[in-house]
Every structure is written in structure tokens, then in C-alpha cells.
C-alpha positions, 0 to 999 in steps of 0.5 A, a space after each residue: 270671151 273673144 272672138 273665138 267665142 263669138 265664132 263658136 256661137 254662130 257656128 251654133 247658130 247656124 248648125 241649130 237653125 240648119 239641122 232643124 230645117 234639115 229634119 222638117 224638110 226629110 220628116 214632113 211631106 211637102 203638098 201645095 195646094 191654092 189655100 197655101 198661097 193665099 194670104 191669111 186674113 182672119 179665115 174670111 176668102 180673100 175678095 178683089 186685090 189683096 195688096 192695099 197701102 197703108 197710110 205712112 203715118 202708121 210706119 212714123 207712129 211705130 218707129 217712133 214708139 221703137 225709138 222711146 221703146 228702145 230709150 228704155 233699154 239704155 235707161 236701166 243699165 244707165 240707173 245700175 251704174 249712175 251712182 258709181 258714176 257720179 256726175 258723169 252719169 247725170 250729163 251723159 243721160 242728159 245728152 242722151 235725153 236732149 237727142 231724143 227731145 229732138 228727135 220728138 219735136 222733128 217728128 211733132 213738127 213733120 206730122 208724124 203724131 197726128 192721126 189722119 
């Protein structure tokens, strides 16, 4: 597997993807209608401005969860190898582990784990 086999397989992708849009766009009626442009929220009529701020502790919190979330992901292949490995397994996670130590105390240091 090359890369004439990531080739093909965008050019896959982008066929699936296309063909799909393609038949929705010949086999459905497009009507529009004010509803539609509305946004959703909960069934309730929209009152005043629909578009509110948010507090950018939210966004921090979530990045934060993604990268302890994503931590994961690269600790389960890590546990498959690391016997093999041997001690280079156990220095590489250690390094891995010391950067998203700190990751987390610049970001307890900046606020973004409190709450309002």
C-alpha cells in the first residue's frame, strides 16, 4: 500500500460523497421556506437576537478535554508495543506524559479549569 492507494481511495471518497449529493439534488424538490432559515433551538420560536457569545472558558475546558481525550488514543498502541520495546517505551511515555503535564499546569495557571 502506497500512495497509488491513497490515491484511489480519495478518489473514492470524493466519487461516494458526490454521486450521494448528485441523486439528493435530482431526487428531492428543493422548496425554501422562512422555517428553514431559522436556526433550531429546541422547537421554541426564536425571540430578539439569535446570535449570543459564549464565555471562552467553554472553548479552553473542551480543548483541553480533546487533548487528555486524544492522550488516549496514543496510549493504547504505546501499551501493545511497550514490552517489546523495552525501556524505550517507558522513556518515550514518560516524555510524552511530562508534555501534557505541562500543558496542564499552563492552562490551571491561565484559568482555563475554573469555572466562571
Amino acid at each position: 500500500m502506497g500512495a497509488s492507494s491513497l490515491i484511489v481511495l480519495i478518489i473514492a471518497a470524493v466519487a461516494f460523497s458526490g454521486i450521494a449529493i448528485l441523486i439528493s439534488k435530482v431526487l428531492l424538490k428543493a422548496t425554501t421556506n422562512k422555517q428553514k432559515g431559522e436556526p433550531y433551538e429546541c422547537g421554541i420560536p426564536t425571540k430578539g437576537k439569535t446570535w449570543t457569545q459564549l464565555n471562552v472558558g467553554y472553548y479552553l475546558f473542551a480543548l483541553i478535554f480533546l487533548v487528555f481525550d486524544v492522550e488516549l488514543v496514543f496510549l493504547y498502541p504505546w501499551a501493545v508495543v511497550a514490552k517489546s520495546m523495552g525501556w524505550i517505551a517507558l522513556v518515550e511515555i514518560v516524555v510524552f506524559f511530562f508534555i501534557l503535564f505541562m500543558g496542564f499546569l499552563y492552562a490551571h495557571k491561565k484559568g482555563a479549569l475554573k469555572w466562571m
